[in-house]
C-alpha positions, 0 to 999 in steps of 0.5 A: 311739474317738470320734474315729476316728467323727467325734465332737469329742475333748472329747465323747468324752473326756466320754462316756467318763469318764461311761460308766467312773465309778461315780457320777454326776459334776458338771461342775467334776468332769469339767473337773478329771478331763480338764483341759478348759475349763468352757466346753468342759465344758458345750458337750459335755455339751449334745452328749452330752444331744443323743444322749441318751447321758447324762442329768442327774441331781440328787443330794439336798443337791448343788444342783449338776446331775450327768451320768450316762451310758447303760451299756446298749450296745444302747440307746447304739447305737440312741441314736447311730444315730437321731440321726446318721439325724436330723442326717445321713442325712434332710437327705441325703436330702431334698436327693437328693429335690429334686435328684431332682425337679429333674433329672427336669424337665431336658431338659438335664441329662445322661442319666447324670447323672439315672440316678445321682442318681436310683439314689443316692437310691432307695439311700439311701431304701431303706436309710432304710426298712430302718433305721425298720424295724428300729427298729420292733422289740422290742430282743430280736428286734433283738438275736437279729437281729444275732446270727444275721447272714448265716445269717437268709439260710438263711430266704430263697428260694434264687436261681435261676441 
C-alpha cells in the first residue's frame, strides 16, 4: 500500500514487517526477512523514526537496538498526517503566501493570475486550519467524528435557496 501513497518500497516493506511481527525485531533481522541492504535497512528505519510510526526499543542482554512499530491505526494515521502536513503542506504553503504577497504588488501580473493563486492559497490555508483544528481534539470525539460523516451536516443550519 505504501507504495501507491508515494512511500519508498523499502520503508513500506520495513513498516509492514514491523506492524505484522509479535515481537520487537533487530535491524540484521529485518534485512534477512525482506532481503535488503543494511544500508537500506537502517536509511528507512531512520524514516520510519521520522514519522514516528516506530520506535526503537532495548530488549534486556541483546545490546543490539530492536524497532517496534505503532499497532494503534488512529495514532499511525494522526502520526502520518502530521508529518506529511510538516514536509508538505506548510513549505506549500509558505511558498503560496510569498507568492501571494508578491502578486499583490504586481501591477503587471495578470489579473487571473493574482485571482487564482490568490484563491489557492485562502483554500490550502483554510484546509491547514481545519486539519490544527481537528488534531486539537480528544481522539474519542475525533473518532465518533469520522464516524458520523456526512450526517454531523443534519446539526447545521439548512441553506436557503
Amino acid at each position: 500500500m505504501g507504495t501507491h501513497w508515494g512511500v519508498n518500497r523499502s520503508v513500506a516493506q520495513i513498516h509492514a514487517l514491523l506492524y505484522l511481527s509479535a515481537t520487537p525485531l533487530p535491524a540484521e533481522d529485518i534485512a534477512e526477512a525482506l532481503g535488503l541492504a543494511r544500508s537500506n535497512i537502517s536509511t528507512a528505519l531512520k524514516e520510519l523514526l521520522a514519522y514516528a510510526i516506530i520506535r526503537r526499543v532495548h530488549i534486556e542482554g541483546d545490546r543490539r537496538d530492536h524497532f517496534v512499530a505503532e499497532t494503534d491505526l488512529w495514532e499511525l494515521l494522526l502520526r502520518i498526517a502530521a508529518e506529511r502536513k510538516r514536509r508538505e503542506i506548510d513549505p506549500t504553503l509558505a511558498l503560496l503566501a510569498e507568492l501571494s504577497g508578491r502578486l499583490a504588488k504586481d501591477e503587471k501580473a495578470p489579473e487571473h493570475l493574482r485571482e487564482r493563486i490568490t484563491r489557492m492559497h485562502e483554500f490550502i490555508h483554510t484546509l491547514t486550519n481545519w486539519y490544527d483544528q481537528m488534531r486539537q481534539l480528544p481522539k474519542p470525539t475525533l473518532v465518533t467524528l469520522m464516524k458520523l460523516g456526512g450526517k454531523i451536516a443534519c446539526f447545521l443550519p439548512a441553506k436557503r435557496a
